[in-house]
C-alpha positions as CSV (number, residue, x, y, z in Angstrom):
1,X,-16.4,-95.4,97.9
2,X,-16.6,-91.7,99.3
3,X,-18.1,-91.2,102.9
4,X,-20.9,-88.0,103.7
5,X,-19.7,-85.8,106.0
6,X,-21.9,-83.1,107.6
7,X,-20.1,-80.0,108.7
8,X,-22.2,-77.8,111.3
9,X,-20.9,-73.8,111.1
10,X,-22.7,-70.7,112.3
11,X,-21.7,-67.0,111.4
12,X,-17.9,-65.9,112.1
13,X,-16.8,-69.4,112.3
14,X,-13.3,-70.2,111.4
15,X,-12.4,-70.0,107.9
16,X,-9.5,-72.0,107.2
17,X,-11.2,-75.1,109.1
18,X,-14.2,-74.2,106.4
19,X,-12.6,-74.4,103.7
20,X,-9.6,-76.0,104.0
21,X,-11.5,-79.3,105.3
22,X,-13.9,-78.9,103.0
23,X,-11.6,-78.6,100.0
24,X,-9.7,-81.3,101.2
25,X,-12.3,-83.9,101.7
26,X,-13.2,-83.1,97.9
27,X,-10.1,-83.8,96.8
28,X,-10.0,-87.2,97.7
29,X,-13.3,-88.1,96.8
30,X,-15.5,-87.7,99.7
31,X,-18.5,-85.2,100.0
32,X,-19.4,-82.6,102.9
33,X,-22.2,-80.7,103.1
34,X,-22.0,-77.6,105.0
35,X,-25.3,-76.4,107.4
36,X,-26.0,-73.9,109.5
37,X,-29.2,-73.1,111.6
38,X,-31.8,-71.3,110.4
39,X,-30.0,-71.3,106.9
40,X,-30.4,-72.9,103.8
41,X,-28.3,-73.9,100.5
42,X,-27.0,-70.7,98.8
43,X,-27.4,-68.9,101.5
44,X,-23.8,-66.7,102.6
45,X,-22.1,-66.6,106.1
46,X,-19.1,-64.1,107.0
47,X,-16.6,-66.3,108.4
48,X,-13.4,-65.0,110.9
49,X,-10.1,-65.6,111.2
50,X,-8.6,-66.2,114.6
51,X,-4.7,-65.7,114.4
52,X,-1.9,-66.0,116.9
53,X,0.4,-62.8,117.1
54,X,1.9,-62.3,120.2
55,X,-1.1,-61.2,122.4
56,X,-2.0,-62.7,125.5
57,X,-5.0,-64.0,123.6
58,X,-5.5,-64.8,119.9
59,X,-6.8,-62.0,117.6
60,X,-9.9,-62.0,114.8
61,X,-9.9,-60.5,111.6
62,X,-12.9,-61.0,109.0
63,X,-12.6,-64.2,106.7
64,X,-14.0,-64.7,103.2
65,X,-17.6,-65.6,102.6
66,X,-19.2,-68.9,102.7
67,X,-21.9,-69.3,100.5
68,X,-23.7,-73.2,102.0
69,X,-24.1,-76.1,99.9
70,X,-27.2,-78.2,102.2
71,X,-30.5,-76.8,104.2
72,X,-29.8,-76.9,107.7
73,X,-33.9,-78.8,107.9
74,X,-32.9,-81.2,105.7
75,X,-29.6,-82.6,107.4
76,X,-30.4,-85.8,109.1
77,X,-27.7,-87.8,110.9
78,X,-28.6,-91.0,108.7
79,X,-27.5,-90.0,105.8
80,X,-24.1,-89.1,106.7
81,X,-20.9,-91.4,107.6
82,X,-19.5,-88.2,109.9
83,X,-20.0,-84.9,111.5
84,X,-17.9,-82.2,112.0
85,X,-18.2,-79.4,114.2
86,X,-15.4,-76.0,112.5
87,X,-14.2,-74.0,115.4
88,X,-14.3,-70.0,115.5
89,X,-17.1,-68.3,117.1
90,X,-19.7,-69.9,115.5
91,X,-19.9,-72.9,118.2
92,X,-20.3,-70.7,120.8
93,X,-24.1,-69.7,119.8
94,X,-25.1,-72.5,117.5
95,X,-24.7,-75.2,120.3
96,X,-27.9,-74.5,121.7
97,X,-30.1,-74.3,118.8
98,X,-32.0,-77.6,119.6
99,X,-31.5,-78.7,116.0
100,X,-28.0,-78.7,116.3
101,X,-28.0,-80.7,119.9
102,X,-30.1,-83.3,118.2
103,X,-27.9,-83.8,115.4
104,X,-25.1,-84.4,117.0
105,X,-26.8,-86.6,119.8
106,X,-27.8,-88.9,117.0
107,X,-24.4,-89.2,115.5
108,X,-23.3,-90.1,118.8
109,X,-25.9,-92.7,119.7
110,X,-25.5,-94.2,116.0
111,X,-21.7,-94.5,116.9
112,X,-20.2,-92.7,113.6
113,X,-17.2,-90.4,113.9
114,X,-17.4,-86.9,115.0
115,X,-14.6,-84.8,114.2
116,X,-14.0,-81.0,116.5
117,X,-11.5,-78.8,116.0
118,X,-10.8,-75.6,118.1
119,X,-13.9,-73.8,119.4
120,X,-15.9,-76.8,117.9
121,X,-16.0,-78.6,120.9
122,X,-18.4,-76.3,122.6
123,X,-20.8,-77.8,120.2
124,X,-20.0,-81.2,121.7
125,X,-20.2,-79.7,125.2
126,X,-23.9,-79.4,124.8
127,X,-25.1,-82.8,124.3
128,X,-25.0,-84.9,127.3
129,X,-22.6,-87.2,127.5
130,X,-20.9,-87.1,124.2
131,X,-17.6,-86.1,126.0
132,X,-17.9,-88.2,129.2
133,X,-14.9,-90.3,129.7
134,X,-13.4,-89.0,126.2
135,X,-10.1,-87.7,125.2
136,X,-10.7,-84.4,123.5
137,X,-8.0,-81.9,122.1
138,X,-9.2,-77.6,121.6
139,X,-8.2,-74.5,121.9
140,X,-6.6,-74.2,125.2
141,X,-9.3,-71.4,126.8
142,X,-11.8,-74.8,125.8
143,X,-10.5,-76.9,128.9
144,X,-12.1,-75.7,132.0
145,X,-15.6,-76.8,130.2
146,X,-14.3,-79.8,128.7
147,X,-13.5,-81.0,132.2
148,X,-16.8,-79.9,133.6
149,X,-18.1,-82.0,130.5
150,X,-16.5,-84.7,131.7
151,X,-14.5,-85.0,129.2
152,X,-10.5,-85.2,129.9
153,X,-8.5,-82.8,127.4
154,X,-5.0,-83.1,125.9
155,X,-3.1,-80.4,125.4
156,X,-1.6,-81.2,122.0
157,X,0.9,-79.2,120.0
158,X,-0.7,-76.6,117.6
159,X,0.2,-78.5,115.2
160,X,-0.9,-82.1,116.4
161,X,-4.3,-83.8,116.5
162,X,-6.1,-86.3,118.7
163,X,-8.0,-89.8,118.2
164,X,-10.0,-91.5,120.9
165,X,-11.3,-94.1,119.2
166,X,-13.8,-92.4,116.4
167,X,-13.5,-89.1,118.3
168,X,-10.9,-86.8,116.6
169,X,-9.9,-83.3,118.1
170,X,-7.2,-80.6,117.3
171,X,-6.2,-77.4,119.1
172,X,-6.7,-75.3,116.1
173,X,-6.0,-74.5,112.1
174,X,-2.3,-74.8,112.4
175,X,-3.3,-78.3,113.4
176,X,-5.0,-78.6,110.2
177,X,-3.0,-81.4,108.5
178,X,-2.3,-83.5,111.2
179,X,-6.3,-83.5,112.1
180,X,-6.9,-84.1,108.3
181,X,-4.6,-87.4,108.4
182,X,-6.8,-88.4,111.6
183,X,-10.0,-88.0,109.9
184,X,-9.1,-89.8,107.1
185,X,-8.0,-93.0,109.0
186,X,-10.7,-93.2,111.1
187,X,-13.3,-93.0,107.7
188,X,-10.7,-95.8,106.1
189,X,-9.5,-93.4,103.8
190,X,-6.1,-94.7,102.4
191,X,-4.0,-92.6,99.6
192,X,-1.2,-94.3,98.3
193,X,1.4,-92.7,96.5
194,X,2.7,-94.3,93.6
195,X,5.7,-93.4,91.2
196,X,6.0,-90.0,89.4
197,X,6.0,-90.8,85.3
198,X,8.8,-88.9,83.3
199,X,9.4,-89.2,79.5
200,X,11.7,-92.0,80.8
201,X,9.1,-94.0,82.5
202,X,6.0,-92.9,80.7
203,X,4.2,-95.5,78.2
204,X,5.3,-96.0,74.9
205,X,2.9,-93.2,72.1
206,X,0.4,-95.8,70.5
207,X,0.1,-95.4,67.0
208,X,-3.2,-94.6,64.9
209,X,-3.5,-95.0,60.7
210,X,0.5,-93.9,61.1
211,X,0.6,-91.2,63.3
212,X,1.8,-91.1,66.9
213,X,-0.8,-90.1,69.6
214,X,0.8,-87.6,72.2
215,X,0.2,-88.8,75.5
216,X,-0.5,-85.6,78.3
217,X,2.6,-84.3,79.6
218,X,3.8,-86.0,82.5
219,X,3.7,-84.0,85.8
């Protein structure tokens, strides 16, 4: 059965970790719904893109709109299986919108998974004791306050994640995959890959009143 998830974004957050979680959850059958404070569903939010070219720090270009699928009044932590907190630069203001800090302070105290990626963990930062004694991957620039959170961070690979126990943290986007994979496990998602039919290997045509009934080409 799919799980809820509740993604928390503000203005400029980080596309790719938007969208590409989003889409993927959907592929495989689960549901997120996407809230922002002081927003509802239908509204749109610009969304950045933080890349890494070379500078001492990383740069931001503008990302596609987001147009939300859930009012952010309407989100309760019961009805959900997960949150999610998308990195960018949206976690930097939306963590103290009190809605937000009571959100996630019920996930926590209901013990379900919370999932941060990048900047995300600033959101985290903000509830007391959410991050004490825990494990937590992010952007690099993210450590100073994670340790003042008490939290301890890992410095992962860009493209690695991090699970302490239903917590899971990356660095950033590049970390994407390996983040999604960590998710997954922790919500008892399993795919399982089986084999790839061929006209070899596909069914035999059934026949109907003497004619053969094509079967969809095989992938």
């Amino acid at each position: 059965m799919g799980k809820k998830i509740l993604m928390l974004v503000g203005e400029f957050s980080e596309e790719y970790e938007i969208f590409v979680f989003e889409q993927c959850m959907h592929a495989v059958g689960h549901t997120v719904h996407v809230v922002c404070p002081g927003k509802k569903a239908g509204d749109v939010i610009k969304t950045s893109l933080h890349d890494f070219e070379g500078d001492q720090t990383y740069t931001e270009k503008a990302g596609h709109n987001y147009a939300l699928n859930k009012n952010f009044k309407d989100a309760k932590a019961a009805d959900y299986d997960a949150v999610y907190c998308a990195g960018g630069r949206g976690p930097e203001y939306i963590r103290i919108d009190k809605g937000v800090q009571k959100l996630v302070r019920e996930f926590h105290e209901q013990g379900k998974p919370i999932f941060t990626i990048c900047h995300g963990v600033q959101i985290l930062m903000a509830v007391d004791g959410v991050l004490k004694g825990k494990r937590v991957a992010a952007l690099e620039y993210c450590e100073p306050e994670v340790r003042l959170a008490g939290g301890i961070y890992v410095d992962v690979p860009p493209t690695g994640a991090h699970a302490d126990g239903i917590l899971v943290s990356a660095k950033g986007w590049p970390g994407l995959a390996a983040f999604m994979r960590e998710c997954l496990r922790v919500l008892g998602t399993e795919i399982v890959h089986g084999a790839t039919l061929t006209a070899a290997t596909a069914p035999p045509t059934p026949v109907r009143n003497g004619k053969k009934k094509a079967h969809a080409e095989a992938a």
